[in-house]
C-alpha positions, 0 to 999 in steps of 0.5 A, spaced: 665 711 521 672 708 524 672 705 531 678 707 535 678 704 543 683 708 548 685 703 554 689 708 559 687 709 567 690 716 566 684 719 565 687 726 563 691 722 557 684 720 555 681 727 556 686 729 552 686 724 547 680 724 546 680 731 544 686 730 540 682 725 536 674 727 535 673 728 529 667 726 524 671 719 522 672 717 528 668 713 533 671 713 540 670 709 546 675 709 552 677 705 558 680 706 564 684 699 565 686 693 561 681 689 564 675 694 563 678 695 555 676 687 554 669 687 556 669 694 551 672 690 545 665 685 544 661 690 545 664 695 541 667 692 536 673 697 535 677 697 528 682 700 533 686 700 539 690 704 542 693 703 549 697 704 554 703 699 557 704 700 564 698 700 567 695 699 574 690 691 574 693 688 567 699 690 564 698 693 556 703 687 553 699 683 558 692 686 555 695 685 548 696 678 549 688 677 551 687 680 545 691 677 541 688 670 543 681 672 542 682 678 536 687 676 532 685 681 526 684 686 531 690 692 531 694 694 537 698 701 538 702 701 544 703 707 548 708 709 554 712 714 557 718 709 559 720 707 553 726 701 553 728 696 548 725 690 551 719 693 551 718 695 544 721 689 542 717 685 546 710 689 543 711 688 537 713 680 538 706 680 541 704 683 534 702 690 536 701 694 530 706 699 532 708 703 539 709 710 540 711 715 546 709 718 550 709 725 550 706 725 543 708 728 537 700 729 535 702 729 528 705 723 528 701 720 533 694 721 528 699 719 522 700 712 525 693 712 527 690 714 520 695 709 517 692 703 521 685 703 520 687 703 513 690 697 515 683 695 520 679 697 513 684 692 508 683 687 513 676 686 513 676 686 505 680 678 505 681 674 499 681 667 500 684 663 496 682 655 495 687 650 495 686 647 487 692 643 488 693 636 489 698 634 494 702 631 489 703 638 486 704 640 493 710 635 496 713 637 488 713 645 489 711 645 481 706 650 481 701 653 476 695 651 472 697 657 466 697 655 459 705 656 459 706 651 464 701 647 463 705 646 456 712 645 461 707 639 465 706 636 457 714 636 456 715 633 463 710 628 462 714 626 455 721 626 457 720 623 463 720 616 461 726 616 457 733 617 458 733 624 453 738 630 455 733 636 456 736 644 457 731 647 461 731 655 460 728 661 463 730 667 468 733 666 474 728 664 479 723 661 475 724 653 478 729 651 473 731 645 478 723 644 481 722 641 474 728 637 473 727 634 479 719 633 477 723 629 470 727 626 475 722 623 479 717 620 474 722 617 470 724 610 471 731 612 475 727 615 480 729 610 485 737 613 483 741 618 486 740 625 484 745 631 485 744 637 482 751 642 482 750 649 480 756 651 476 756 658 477 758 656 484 764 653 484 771 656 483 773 654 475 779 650 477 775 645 483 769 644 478 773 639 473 774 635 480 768 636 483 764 632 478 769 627 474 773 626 481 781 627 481 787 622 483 791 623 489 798 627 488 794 631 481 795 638 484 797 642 490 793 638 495 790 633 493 792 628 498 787 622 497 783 620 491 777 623 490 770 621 487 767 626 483 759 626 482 758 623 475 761 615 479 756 618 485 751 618 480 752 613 476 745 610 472 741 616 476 741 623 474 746 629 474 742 636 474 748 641 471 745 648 474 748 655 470 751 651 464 752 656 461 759 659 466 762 652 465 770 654 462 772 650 456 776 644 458 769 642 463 765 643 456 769 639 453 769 633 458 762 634 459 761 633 451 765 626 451 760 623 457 753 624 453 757 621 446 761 616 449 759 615 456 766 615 459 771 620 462 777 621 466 778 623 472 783 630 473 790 627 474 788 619 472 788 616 464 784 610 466 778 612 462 771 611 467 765 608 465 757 611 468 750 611 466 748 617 468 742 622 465 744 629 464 739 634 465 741 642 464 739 649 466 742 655 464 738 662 465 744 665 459 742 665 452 747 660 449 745 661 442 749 667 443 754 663 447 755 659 441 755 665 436 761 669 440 765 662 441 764 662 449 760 655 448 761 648 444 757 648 439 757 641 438 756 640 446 750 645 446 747 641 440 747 635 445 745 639 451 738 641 447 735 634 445 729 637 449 728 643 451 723 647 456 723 654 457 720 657 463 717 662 463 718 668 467 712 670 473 710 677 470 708 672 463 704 667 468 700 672 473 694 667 473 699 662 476 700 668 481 695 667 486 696 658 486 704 660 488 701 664 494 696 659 497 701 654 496 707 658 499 702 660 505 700 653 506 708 651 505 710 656 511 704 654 515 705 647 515 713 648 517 711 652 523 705 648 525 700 654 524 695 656 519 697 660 513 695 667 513 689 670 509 691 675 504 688 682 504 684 684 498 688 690 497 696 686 498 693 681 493 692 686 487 699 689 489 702 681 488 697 681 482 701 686 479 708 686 481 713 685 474 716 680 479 724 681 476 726 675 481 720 670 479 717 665 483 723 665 488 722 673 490 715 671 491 716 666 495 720 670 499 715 676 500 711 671 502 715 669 506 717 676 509 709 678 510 709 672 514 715 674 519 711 681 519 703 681 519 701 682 526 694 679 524 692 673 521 691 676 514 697 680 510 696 687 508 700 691 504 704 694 509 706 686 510 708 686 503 716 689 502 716 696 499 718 694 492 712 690 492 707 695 495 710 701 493 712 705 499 719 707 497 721 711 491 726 706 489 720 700 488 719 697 481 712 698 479 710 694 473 710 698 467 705 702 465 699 700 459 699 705 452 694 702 450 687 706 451 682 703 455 680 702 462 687 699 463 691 704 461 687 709 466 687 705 471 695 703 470 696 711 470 692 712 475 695 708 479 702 710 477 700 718 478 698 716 486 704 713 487 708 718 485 705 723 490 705 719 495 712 718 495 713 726 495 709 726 500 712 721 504 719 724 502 719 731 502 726 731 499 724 727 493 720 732 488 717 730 482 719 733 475 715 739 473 714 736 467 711 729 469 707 732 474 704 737 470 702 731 464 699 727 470 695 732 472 693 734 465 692 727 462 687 726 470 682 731 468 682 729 460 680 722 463 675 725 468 672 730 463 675 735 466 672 733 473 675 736 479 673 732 484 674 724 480 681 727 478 684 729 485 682 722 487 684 719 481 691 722 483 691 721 490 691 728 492 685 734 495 681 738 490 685 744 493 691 741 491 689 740 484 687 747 484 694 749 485 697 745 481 691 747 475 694 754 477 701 753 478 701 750 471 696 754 467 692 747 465 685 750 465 687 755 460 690 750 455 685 744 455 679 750 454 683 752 448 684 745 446 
């Protein structure tokens, strides 16, 4: 049974809403100002509130504010007849759940409402995540104790005290420069300059001169003698981000630097002598870069003393709740808060993400949830929709062939996605042949169970019928 509380000192808006919404899954209790709402709430304990904003006695926004310092967890719908953008802004600034006007579209008005107590019901179910770090772990950002990066920490720990030239590999986002940095700070340059330059940001023709430097009068608007990144960092460590874009007269003078320690600057013909560790990073293959001309071989074999390979997130899912509990840790302490909890339910979906961006689009979502949650734990609606699934266009996790109970539960998941997006977009249909095989591979993993296969599906028994009837299903798995 859901708890619903109506704060509104209109008492024909609260017969009316009370008429609207009684039903045998709500229990409502009402109140006719904001002061009364607060003595309401710790007896009632309500899992929602829907209340007016302009009151007599306290205010909505101002009842809300109360709310807020005391329930932090519990959701507010705001409702008003005068509706101005401050105001709206203003509410869900103070972390209303949502803000309606009135008068009600009364399907809309239960729509928000149902979708909210589901928010109330993941809230209740909060996974906490211990912190399993040290701080060191956490001051470096390097995170996870998968085995994959368990063998990336190995090779850290090897290559670290030596001056060896390490290519690390992996996708973009997955901390190519995080691990170059923790090579950087446990070797014995640590107390050298570091500077990383990201090759693919820099134009071609300015990346030359941006690391070796150029003499004044080399080219159109070099009006003074310029220091490149190799002098700035002499006997520390360069980090060479995106090697992979570098033109071929650049790979040629980064290859003369690991062999003979020496380089020219563009425009000058005294060579220049540095000390200085190379470390690189590509997310490019560049054996296939070498196989089609595109990369030096002789430099790629230079660049690949050591190699550490990242692996990408969706091969590292252990690792994902760490990186969460580290992120929330990370935003709490950069805004002097407390981190945020996390809904079992946004766990899951963050569990089961393919992440194509990696460690950086989690942190991001993180990041998001955290700018959106209206209560001090993360729910599924915090989360962006590609994460959650709530547009059409999101990317879910491809779905297991393997028999079992994971691939019944990938397909399930699949199928429920698939018509709540439907049902949310009436214009997106899903094609009859996909529709009709997700209603027959339900019910063979049901036993032909009606009831089990419409929740397996996210769909009423009625409308499984339907859809039995319309695709003739029954007649075919009997036959069968």
């Amino acid at each position: 049974m859901n708890k619903l509380l109506l704060i509104d000192d209109e008492e024909d808006v609260r017969y009316s809403l009370e008429r609207i919404l009684a039903s045998e899954e709500i229990e409502l209790a009402t109140a006719a100002s904001g002061e009364e709402g607060l003595k309401v709430i710790p007896k009632f304990k309500p899992d929602l509130v829907l209340m007016d904003v302009r009151m007599t006695g306290m205010t909505g926004l101002e009842t809300l504010r109360k709310i807020r310092a005391t329930e932090p967890k519990l959701l507010v719908i705001l409702m008003t007849a005068y509706g101005t953008t401050q105001t709206a802004i203003e509410a869900m600034k103070l972390g209303a759940y949502d803000y309606l006007l009135k008068p009600f579209d009364i399907a809309k008005l239960k729509e928000v409402i149902a979708n909210a107590l589901k928010a109330a019901r993941d809230m209740k179910q909060v996974v906490s995540y211990e912190p399993l770090l040290q701080s060191e772990d956490y001051e470096l950002g390097v995170i996870g104790r998968s085995a994959p990066m368990q063998q990336v920490f190995k090779l850290v720990g090897q290559v670290s005290a030596t001056d060896a030239t390490v290519l690390i590999t992996g996708e973009s986002g997955t901390g190519k420069e995080l691990v170059a940095r923790a090579i950087y700070h446990h070797s014995n340059r640590s107390e050298q300059p570091f500077l990383a330059i990201n090759c693919a940001a820099i134009p071609e023709q300015l990346l030359e001169s941006e690391l070796f430097g150029h003499e004044r009068g080399a080219f159109t608007g070099a009006t003074v003698q310029r220091i490149g990144k190799f002098e700035q960092c002499n006997h520390g460590t360069i980090f060479l981000d995106e090697i992979g874009d570098m033109t071929p007269a650049t790979q040629t003078k980064i290859l003369r630097v690991l062999q003979s320690g020496t380089f020219e600057r563009v425009g000058g013909n005294a060579p220049m002598k540095v000390d200085v560790r190379v470390i690189a990073a590509t997310n490019k293959p560049l054996e296939a870069a070498v196989a089609a001309k595109q990369f030096r071989e002789d430099l790629f074999y230079r660049l690949n003393v050591v190699r550490i390979h990242l692996p990408p997130l969706r091969e590292r899912r252990d690792d994902v709740a760490l990186l969460v509990n580290y992120f929330s840790e990370k935003i709490a302490r950069e805004h002097d808060g407390k981190p945020k909890s996390i809904a079992s339910a946004a766990s899951k979906l963050l569990e089961k993400y393919h992440w194509p961006g990696n460690v950086r689009e989690l942190e991001n979502a993180i990041r998001r949830a955290h700018v959106l949650a209206k209560s001090s734990a993360i729910l599924p609606g915090d989360l962006p929709p590609e994460v959650s699934g709530a547009t059409s266009g999101a990317s879910v996790a491809p779905v297991s062939h393997t028999a079992g109970e994971g691939a019944i539960t990938d397909a399930a998941a699949l199928a429920r996605q698939l018509f709540q997006w439907a049902k949310r977009d009436p214009k997106l249909k899903i094609i009859p042949a996909v529709e009709r095989e997700l209603v027959i591979q339900a019910l063979k993993e049901t036993n032909d169970n009606q009831v089990h296969a419409a929740k397996l599906l996210g769909i009423t028994r009625a409308t499984l019928r339907k859809r039995i009837d319309k695709f003739g299903i029954q007649r075919e798995l009997s036959v069968k």
